[in-house]
C-alpha positions in Angstrom: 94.9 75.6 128.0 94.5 79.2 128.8 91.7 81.2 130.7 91.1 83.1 127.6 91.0 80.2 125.7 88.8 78.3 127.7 86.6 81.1 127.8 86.4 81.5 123.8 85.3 77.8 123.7 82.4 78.3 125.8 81.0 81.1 123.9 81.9 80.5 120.6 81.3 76.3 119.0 85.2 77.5 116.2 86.0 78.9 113.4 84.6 79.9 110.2 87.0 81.1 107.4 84.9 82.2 104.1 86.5 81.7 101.0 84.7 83.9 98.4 85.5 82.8 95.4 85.1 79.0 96.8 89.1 78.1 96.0 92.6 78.3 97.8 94.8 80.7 96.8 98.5 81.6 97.2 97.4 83.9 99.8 95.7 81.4 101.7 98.6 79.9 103.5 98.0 82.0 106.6 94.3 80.7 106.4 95.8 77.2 106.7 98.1 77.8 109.3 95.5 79.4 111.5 93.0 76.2 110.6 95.9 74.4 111.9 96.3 75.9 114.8 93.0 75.9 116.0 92.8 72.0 115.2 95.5 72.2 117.6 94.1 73.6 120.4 90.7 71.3 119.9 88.7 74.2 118.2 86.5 73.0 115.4 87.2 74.8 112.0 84.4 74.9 109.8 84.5 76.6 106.0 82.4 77.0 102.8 85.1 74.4 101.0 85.2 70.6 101.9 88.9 70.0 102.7 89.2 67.6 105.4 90.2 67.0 108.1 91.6 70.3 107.9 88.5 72.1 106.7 84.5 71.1 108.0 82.2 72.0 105.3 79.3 74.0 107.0 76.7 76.5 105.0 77.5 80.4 105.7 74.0 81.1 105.2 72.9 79.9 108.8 74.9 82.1 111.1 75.9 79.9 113.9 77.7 80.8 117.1 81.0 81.0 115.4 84.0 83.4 114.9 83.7 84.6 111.0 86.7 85.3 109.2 86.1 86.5 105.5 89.3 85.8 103.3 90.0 88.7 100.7 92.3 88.7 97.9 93.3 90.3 94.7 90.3 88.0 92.8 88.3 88.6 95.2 88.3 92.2 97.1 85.6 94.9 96.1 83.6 97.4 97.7 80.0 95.3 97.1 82.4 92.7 98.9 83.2 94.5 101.7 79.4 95.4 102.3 78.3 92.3 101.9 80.6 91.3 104.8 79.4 94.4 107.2 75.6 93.0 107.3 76.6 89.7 107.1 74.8 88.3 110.5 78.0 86.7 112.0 78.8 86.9 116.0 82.1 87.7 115.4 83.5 89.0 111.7 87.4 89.3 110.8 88.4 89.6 107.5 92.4 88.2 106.4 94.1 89.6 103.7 97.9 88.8 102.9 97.6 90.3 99.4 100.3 92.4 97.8 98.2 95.3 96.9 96.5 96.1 100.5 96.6 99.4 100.6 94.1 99.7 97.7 91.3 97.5 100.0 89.5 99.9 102.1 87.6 97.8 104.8 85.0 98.5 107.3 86.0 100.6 110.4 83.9 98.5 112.7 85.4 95.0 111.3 89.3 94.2 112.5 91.1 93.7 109.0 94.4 91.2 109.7 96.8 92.8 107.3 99.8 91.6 106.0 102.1 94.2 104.7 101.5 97.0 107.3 103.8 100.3 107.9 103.7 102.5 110.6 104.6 105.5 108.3 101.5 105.2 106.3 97.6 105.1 107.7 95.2 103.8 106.0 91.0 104.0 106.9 89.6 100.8 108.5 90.2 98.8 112.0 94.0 97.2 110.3 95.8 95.0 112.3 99.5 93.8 111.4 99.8 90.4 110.6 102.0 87.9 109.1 102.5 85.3 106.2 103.8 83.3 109.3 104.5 79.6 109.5 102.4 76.8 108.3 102.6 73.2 109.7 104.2 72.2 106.4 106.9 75.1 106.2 108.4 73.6 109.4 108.1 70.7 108.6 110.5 71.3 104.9 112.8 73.1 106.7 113.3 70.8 109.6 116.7 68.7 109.5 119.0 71.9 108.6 122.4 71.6 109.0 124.7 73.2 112.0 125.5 76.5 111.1 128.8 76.0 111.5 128.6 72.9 109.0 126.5 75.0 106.3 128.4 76.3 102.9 129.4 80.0 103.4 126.7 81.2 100.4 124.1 83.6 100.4 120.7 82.0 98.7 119.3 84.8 96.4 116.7 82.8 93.9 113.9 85.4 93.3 111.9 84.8 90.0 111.5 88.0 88.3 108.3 89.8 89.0 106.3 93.3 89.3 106.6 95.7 91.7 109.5 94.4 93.1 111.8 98.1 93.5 113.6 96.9 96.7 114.8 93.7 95.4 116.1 95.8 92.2 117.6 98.5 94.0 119.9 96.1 96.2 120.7 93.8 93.3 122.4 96.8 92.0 123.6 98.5 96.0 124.1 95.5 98.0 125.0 92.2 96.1 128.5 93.8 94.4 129.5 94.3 98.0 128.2 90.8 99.7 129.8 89.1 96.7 133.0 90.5 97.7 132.6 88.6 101.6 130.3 85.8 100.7 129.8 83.4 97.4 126.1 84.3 96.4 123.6 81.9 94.7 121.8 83.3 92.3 120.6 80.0 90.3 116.8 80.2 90.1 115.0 76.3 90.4 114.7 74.5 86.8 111.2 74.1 86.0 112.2 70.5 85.6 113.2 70.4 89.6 111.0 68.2 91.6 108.4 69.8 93.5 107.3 69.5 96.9 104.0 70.4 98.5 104.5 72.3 101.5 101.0 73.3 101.9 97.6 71.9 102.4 95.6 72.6 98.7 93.3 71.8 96.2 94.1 70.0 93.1 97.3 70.8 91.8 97.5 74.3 93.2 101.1 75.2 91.8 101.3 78.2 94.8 101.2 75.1 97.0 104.5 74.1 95.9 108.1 74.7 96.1 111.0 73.3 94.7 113.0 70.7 96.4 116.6 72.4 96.2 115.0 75.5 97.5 114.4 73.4 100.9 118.0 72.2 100.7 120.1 75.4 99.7 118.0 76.8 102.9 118.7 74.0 105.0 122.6 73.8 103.5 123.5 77.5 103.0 124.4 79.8 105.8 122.6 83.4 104.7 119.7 84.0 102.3 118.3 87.3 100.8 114.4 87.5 101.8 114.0 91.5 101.5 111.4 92.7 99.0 108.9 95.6 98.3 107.9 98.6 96.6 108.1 102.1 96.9 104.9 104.0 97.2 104.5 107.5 97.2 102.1 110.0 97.9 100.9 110.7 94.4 98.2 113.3 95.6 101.1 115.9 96.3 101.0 116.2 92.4 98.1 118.2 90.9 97.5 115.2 87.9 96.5 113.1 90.6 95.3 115.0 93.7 91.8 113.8 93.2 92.6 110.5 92.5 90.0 108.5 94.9 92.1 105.5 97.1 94.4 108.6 98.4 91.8 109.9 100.5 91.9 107.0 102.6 95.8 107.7 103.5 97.4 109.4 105.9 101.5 109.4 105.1 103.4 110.0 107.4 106.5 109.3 105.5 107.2 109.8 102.0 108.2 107.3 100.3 106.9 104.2 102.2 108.0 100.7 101.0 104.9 98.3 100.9 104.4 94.3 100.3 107.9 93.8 102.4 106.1 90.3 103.6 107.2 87.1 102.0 106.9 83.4 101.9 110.8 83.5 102.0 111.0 85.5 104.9 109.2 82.7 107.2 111.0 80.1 105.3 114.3 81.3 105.7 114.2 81.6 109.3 112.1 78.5 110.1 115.4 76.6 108.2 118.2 78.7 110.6 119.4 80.7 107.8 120.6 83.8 109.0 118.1 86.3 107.1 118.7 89.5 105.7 116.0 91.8 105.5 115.1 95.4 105.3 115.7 96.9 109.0 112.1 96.6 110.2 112.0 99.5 112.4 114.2 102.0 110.0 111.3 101.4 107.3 108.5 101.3 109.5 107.5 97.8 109.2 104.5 96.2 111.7 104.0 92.3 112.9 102.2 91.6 116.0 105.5 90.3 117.6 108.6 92.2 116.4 111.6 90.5 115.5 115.1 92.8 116.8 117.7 93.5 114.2 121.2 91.8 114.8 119.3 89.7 117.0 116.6 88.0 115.2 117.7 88.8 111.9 120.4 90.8 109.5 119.3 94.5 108.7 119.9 96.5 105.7 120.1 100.0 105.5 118.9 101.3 101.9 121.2 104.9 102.3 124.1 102.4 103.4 124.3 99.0 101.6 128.1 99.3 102.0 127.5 99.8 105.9 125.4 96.8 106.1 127.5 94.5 104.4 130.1 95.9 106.8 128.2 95.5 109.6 127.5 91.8 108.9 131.3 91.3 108.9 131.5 92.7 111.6 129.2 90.8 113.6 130.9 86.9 112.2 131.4 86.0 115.6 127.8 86.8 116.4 126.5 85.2 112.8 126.0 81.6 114.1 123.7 83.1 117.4 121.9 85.4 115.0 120.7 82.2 113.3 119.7 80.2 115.7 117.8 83.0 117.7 115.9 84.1 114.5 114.7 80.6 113.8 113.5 80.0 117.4 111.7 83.3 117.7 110.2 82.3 114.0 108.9 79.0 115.6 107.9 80.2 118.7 105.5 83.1 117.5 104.4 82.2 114.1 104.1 78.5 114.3 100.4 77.8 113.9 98.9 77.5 117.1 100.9 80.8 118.4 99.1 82.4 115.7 95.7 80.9 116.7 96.0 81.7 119.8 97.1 85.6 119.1 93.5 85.5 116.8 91.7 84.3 120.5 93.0 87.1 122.1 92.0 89.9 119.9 88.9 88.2 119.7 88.4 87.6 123.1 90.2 91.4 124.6 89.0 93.5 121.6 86.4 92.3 119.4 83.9 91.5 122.5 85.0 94.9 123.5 83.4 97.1 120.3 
């Protein structure tokens, strides 16, 4: 065990992770994960819901010496919210928020806000630091067992369910997939309802964002590329006069406009953690932020939005490269963002910056 760790055990007895509204959520996974983690490396994780052994049940309203981390999500964010967290009496307060709308939840500039979803070509007011949907115990374990890559079925896996906000995933159904089809069969069956599930994450109840279909663990493990780019365009609406007054747009600072937001995914992790070869929007092109950056054409298969022609191009001519790309992206996937990784990242900003304010 680390110095740094060993020194966040003797000041602090674990983690606390609030849940306001009392309930998991599809945006609790990385709530898990880090629960898992810390169980890991010995650290007690205590909570205001009973869910062992992953969970210890322990009332918030006797502040112990603990490290606080307030979930937020779409159900639960509001201003009163946020206020209540900055006088809450904690040691140490994070809050965690891997909702899709985050660049409407202004936090406080004195608490560090892990954010999923982050862009370097937009600021936004509060302490933000990138994070990521990352890798939960169960994740690996579903897409564990993946075949060879030279074994896998030349197919590209592109099951999104239809949903809001989604422009990117539009845009290159109509820019990229007539090219890919052209190199590469591409799968575009979406799970019958009638599939069998499996639960991949640990829930309450019958939690259906808990779930995922069992031939969406196979085609991963089976195919050799999937799609796992997403997002939406957001623009600086105060540059027009109908909506320069418009209240969350003084809190951002662009710095690019547009900027694509909610680029994060569930699929993402999953692709990778299964040793698909993973195409995704180039994250340095579009200004994307994790705490540990993955490289294009190393990690993971960029596209260009001016140039889906190049980038199909591109991926041709990298085949000889294809199987290396793979493999790398799914051992940097597992190496950063497997739970304990991403317990231990929270130590350190604890431990180097937190103590530090």
């Amino acid at each position: 065990m680390s110095d740094i760790t060993n020194a966040f055990r003797e000041r602090f007895q674990g983690l606390y992770i609030y849940f306001h509204d009392g309930l998991f959520s599809r945006f609790s996974m990385t709530s898990r994960a880090l629960a898992q983690g810390f169980q890991a490396l010995g650290i007690p994780v205590y909570s205001n819901i009973d869910a062992p052994p992953l969970l210890r049940w322990q009332s918030i309203y006797e502040p112990q010496p603990l490290v606080y981390l307030f979930e937020v999500n779409d159900n639960t964010y509001s201003p009163a919210y946020m206020r209540t967290i900055q006088v809450y009496q904690g040691a140490v307060k994070l809050i965690l928020c891997m909702s899709d709308n985050l660049q409407s939840y202004i936090t406080p500039e004195e608490i560090p806000a892990l954010m999923a979803h982050e862009n370097r070509f937009i600021n936004i007011s509060g302490w933000r630091v990138p994070w990521a949907f990352g890798l939960s115990q169960q994740t690996i374990e579903a897409t564990a067992g993946g075949l060879p890559f030279g074994q896998r079925r030349p197919v590209v896996l592109h099951n999104f369910r239809p949903s809001f906000n989604q422009g990117i995933r539009h845009v290159l159904d109509l820019a990229l997939l007539p090219w890919l089809e052209q190199w590469l069969t591409v799968d575009r069956r979406l799970s019958d309802d009638d599939q069998q599930a499996v639960r991949y994450q640990d829930g309450q109840g019958d939690d259906e964002h808990g779930l995922r279909y069992q031939d969406h663990f196979d085609k991963l493990k089976q195919y050799q590329a999937c799609l796992a780019y997403g997002g939406h365009f957001f623009p600086n609406l105060a540059r027009s006069n109908c909506f320069k007054d418009y209240g969350p747009f003084k809190h951002y600072t662009f710095l690019q406009d547009p900027v694509v937001l909610r680029w994060d995914s569930f699929r993402f992790w999953e692709s990778l953690a299964a040793g698909c070869l993973t195409l995704h929007l180039d994250f340095d092109r579009y200004g994307f932020l994790l705490p540990q950056m993955p490289v294009a054409w190393q990690h993971y298969l960029p596209v260009d939005l001016s140039d889906p022609k190049g980038s199909v191009a591109a991926i041709i001519d990298q085949q000889h490269r294809l199987a290396d790309i793979a493999a790398a992206g799914q051992q940097w996937a597992l190496t950063h963002y497997r739970p304990q990784a991403v317990a231990q990242r929270l130590i350190d900003l604890v431990m180097t910056q937190c103590l530090c304010k």
